[in-house]
MDTraj code that builds the backbone (N, CA, C; nanometers):
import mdtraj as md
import numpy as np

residues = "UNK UNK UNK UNK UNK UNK UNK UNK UNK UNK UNK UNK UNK UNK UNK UNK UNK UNK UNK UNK UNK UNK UNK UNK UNK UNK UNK UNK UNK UNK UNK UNK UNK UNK UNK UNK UNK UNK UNK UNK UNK UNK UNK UNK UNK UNK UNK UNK UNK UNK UNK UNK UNK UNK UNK UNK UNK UNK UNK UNK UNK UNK UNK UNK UNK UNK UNK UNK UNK UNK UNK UNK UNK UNK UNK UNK UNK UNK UNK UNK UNK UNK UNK".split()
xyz = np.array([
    [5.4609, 4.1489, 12.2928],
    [5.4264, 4.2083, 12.1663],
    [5.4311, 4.1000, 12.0592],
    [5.3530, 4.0862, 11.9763],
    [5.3135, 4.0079, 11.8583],
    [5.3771, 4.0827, 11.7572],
    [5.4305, 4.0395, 11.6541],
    [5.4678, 4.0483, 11.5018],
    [5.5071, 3.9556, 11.4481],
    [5.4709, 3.9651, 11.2916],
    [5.5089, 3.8387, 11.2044],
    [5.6526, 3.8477, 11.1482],
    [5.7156, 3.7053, 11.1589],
    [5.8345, 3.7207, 11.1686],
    [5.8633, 3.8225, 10.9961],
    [5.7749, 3.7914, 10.9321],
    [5.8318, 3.8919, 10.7997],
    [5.8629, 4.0737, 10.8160],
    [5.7489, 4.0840, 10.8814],
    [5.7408, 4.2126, 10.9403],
    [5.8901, 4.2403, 11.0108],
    [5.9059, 4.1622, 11.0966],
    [6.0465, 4.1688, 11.2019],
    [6.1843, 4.1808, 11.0865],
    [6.2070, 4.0753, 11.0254],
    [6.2686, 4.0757, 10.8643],
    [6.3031, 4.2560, 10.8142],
    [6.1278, 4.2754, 10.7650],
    [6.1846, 4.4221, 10.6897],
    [6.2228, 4.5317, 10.7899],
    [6.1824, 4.5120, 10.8902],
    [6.2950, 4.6133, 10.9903],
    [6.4006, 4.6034, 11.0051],
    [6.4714, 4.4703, 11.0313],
    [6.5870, 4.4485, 11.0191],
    [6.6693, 4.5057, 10.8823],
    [6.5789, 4.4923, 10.7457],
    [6.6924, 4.5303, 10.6533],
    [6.6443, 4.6094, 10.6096],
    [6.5782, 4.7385, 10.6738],
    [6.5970, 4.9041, 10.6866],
    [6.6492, 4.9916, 10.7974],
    [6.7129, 4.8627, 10.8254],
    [6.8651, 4.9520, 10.9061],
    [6.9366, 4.9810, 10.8176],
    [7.0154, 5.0714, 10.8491],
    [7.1358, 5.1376, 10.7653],
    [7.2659, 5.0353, 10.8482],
    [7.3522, 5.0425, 10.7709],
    [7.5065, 4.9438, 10.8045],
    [7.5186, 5.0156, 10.9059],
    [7.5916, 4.9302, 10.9835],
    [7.6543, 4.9121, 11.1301],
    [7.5283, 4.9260, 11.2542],
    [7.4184, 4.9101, 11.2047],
    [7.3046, 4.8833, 11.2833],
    [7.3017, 4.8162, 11.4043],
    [7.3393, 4.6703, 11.3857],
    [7.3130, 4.5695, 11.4506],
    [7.4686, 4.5853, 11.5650],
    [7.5819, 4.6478, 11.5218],
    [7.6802, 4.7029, 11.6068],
    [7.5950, 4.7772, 11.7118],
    [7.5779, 4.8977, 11.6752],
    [7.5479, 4.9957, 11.7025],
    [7.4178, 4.9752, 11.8641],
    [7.3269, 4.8889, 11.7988],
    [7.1868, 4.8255, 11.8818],
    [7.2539, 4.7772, 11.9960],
    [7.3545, 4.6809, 11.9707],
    [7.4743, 4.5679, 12.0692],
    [7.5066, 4.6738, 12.1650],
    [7.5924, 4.7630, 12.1077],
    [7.7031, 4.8960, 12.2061],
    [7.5730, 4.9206, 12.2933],
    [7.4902, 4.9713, 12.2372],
    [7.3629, 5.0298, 12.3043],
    [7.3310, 5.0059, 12.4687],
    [7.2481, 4.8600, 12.3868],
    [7.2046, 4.7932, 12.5297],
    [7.3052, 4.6716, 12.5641],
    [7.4466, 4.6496, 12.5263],
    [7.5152, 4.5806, 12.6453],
    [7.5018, 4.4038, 12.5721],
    [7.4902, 4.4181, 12.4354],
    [7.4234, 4.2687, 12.4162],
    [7.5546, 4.2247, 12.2979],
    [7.5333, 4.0840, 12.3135],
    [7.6435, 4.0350, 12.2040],
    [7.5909, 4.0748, 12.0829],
    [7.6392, 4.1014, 11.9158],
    [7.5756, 4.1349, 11.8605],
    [7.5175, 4.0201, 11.7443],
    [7.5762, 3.8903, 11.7913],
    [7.4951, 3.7808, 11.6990],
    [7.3630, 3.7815, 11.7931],
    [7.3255, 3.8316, 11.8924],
    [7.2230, 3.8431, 12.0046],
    [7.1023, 3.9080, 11.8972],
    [7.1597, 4.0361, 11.8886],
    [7.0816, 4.1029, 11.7844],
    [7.0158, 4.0567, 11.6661],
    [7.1742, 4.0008, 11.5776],
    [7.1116, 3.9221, 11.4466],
    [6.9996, 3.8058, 11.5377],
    [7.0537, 3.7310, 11.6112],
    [6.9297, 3.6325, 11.6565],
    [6.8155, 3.6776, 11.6713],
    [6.7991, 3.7845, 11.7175],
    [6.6394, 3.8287, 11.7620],
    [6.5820, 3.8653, 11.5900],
    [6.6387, 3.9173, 11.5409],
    [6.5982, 3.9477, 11.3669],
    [6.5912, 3.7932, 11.2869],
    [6.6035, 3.7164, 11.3426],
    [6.6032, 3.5571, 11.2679],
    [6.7163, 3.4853, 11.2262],
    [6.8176, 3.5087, 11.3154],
    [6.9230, 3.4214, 11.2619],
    [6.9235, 3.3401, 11.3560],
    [7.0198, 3.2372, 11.3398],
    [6.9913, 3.1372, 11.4389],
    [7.1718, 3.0851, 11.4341],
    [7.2242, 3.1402, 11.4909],
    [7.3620, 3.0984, 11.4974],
    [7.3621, 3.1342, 11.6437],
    [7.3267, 3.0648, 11.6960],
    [7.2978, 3.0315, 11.9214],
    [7.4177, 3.0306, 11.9476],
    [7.5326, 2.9545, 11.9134],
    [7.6740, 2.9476, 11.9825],
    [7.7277, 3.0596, 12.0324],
    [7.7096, 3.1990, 11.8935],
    [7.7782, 3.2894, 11.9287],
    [7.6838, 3.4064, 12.0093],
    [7.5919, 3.3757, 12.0338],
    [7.4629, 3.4926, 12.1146],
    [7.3360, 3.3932, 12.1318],
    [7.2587, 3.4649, 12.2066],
    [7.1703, 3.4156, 12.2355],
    [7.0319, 3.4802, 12.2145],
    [6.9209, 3.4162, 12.2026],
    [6.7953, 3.4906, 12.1113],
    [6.7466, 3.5671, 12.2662],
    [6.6833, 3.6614, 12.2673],
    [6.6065, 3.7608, 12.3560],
    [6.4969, 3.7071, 12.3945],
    [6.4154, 3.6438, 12.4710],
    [6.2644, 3.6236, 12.5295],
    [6.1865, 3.6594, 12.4244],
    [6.2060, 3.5502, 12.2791],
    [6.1448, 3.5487, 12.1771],
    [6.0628, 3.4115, 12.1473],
    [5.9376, 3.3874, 12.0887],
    [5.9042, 3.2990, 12.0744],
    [5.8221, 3.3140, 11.8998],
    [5.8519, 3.2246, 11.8130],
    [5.7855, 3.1654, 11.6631],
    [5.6778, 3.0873, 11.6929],
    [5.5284, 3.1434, 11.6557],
    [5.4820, 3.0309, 11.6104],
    [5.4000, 3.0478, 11.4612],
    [5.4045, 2.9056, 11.4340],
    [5.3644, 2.8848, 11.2839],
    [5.2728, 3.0012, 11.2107],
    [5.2650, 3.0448, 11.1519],
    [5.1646, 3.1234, 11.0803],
    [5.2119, 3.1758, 10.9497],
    [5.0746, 3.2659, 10.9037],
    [5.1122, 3.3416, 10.7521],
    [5.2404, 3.3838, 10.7564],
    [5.2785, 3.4737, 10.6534],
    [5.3689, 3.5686, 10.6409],
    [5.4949, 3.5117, 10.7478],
    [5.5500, 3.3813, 10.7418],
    [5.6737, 3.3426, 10.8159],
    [5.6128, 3.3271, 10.9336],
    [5.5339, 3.3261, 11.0418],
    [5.4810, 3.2937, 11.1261],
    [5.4706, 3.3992, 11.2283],
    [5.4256, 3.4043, 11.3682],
    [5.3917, 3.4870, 11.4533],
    [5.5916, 3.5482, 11.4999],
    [5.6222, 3.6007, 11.5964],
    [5.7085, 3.6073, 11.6871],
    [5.6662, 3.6869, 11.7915],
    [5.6494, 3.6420, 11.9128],
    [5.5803, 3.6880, 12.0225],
    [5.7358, 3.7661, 12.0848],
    [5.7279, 3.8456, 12.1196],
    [5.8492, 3.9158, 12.1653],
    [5.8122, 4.0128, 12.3205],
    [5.8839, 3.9074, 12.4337],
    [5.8801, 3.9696, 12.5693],
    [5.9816, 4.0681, 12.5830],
    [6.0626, 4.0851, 12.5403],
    [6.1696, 4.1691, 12.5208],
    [6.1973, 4.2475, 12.4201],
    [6.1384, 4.3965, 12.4381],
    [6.0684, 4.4660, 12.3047],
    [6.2232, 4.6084, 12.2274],
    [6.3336, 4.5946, 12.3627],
    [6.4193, 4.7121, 12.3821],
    [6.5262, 4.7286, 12.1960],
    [6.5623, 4.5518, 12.1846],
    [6.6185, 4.5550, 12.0418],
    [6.5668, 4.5969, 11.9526],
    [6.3965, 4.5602, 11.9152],
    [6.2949, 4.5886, 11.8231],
    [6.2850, 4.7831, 11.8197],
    [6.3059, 4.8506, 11.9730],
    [6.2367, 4.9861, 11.9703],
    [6.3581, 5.0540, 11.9446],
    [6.5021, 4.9939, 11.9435],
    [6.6052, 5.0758, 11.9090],
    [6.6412, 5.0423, 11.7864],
    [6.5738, 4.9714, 11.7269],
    [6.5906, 4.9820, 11.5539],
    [6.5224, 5.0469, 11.5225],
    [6.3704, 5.0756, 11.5672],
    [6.2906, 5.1638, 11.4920],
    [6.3487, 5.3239, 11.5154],
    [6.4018, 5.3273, 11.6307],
    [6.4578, 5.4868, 11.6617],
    [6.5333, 5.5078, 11.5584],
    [6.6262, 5.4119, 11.5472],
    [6.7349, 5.4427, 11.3867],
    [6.6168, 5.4587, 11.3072],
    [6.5652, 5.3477, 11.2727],
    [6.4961, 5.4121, 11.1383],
    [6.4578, 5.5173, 11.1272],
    [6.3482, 5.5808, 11.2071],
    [6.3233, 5.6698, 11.2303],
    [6.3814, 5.8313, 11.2379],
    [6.5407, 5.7608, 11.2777],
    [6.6050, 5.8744, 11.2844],
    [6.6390, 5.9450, 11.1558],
    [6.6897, 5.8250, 11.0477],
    [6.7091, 5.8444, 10.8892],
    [6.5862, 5.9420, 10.8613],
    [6.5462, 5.9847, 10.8726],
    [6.4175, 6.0499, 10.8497],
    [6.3705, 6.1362, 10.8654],
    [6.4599, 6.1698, 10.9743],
    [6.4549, 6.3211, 11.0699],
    [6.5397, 6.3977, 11.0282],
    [6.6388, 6.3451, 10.9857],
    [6.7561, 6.4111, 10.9091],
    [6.7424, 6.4990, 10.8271],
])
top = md.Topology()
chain = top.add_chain()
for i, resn in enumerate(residues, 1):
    res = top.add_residue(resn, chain, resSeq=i)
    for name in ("N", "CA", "C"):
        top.add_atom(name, md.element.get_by_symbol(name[0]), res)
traj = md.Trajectory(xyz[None], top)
């Protein structure tokens, strides 16, 4: 799956707090794992998901083989909503 890393960005910060916990408990993942896949880059403490940047508009591409972090943020979002 293709998205621009800005795009990836505003999902990340329309999670509601304790998100990126919450994503971790989920699927079994460290949760700087999480922040990594959303664009952080602190590798020591997690590791990024079968993600790849390349250069472009809007912060550049992020090709994402590993789609499970991305579809359980949108469920939260989503869920805010249903409420």
């Amino acid at each position: 799956m293709n998205i621009t890393f800005q795009n990836l960005r505003r999902i990340k910060h329309a999670l509601p707090t304790g998100s990126v916990s919450r994503i971790a408990t989920d699927l079994n993942v460290n949760e700087q794992t999480v922040r990594n896949y959303f664009g952080a880059r602190k590798f020591q403490d997690g590791q990024i998901v079968d993600a790849h940047v390349q250069p472009g508009p809007d912060g550049g591409f992020v090709v994402l083989q590993d789609t499970r972090i991305l579809e359980a943020a949108k469920q939260i979002i989503n869920s805010q909503f249903d409420s």
